[in-house]
C-alpha atoms as one frame of an Amber mdcrd trajectory, in Angstrom:
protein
   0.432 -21.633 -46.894  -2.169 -23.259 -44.439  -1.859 -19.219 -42.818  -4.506
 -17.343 -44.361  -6.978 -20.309 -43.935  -6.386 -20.251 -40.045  -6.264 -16.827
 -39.833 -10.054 -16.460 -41.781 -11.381 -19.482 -39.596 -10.295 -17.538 -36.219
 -11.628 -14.266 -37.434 -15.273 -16.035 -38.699 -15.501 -17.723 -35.676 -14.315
 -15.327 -32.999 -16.897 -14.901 -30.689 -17.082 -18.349 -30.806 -13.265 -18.410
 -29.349 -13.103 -15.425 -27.224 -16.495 -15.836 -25.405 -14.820 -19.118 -23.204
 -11.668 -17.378 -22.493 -12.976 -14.446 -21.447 -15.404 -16.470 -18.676 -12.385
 -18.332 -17.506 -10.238 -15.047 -16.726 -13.478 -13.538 -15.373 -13.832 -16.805
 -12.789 -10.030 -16.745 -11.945 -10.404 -13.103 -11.389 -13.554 -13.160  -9.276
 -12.055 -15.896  -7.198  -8.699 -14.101  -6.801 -10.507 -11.401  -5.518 -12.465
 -13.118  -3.517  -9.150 -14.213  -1.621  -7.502 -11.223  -1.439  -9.825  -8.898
  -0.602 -12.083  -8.329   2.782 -15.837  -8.055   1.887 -16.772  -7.014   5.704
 -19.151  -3.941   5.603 -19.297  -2.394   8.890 -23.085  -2.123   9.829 -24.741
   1.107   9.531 -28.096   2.322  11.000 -30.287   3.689   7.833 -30.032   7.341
   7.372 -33.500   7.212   7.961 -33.018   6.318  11.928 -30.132   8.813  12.129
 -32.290  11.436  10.696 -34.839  10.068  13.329 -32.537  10.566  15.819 -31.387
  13.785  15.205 -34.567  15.628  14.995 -35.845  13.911  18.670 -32.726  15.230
  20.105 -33.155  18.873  18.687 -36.878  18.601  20.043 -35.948  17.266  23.453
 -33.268  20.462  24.275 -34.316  22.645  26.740 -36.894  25.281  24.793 -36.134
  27.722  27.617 -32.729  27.981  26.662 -32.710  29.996  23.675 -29.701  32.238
  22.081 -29.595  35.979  22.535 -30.536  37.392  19.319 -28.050  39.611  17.878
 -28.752  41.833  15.187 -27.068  40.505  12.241 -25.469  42.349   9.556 -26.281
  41.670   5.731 -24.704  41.072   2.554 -25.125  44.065   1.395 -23.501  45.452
   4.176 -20.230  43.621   4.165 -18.319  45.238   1.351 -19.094  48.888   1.648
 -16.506  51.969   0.765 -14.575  53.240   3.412 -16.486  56.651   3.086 -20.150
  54.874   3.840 -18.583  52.676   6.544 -20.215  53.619   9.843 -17.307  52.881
  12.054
């Protein structure tokens, strides 16, 4: 009979109830994780600096040492019928 009493003062007052159990699974479960898991980043240079780096490298090649140029087919080109190929 005492039921329906308990049952209205958990459902009026649930926030109330749910707020600390939720914070103690959420401090068990940061600390588990904090045992478990490794948090080691590997360090990175900023993609800045590599960015850096590439482009002084591109300018410091050799400028005399330049590819043949080809002449280079187009799109248009690529898919042509057999009777307008120029084999």
């Amino acid at each position: 009979m005492m039921w329906p009493l308990v049952l209205r003062f958990l459902r009026s007052n649930a926030p109330y109830i749910t707020l600390p159990f939720a914070a103690v699974v959420g401090i068990i479960g940061y600390n588990l994780e904090s045992l478990l898991s490794d948090r080691y980043t590997p360090y990175n240079k900023a993609v800045q600096d590599q960015r850096f780096e590439r482009q002084e490298d591109e300018i410091l090649k050799d400028p005399t040492n330049v590819q043949k140029l080809k002449y280079q087919e187009n799109v248009l080109g690529k898919n042509v019928s057999p009777s307008l190929s120029k084999d």
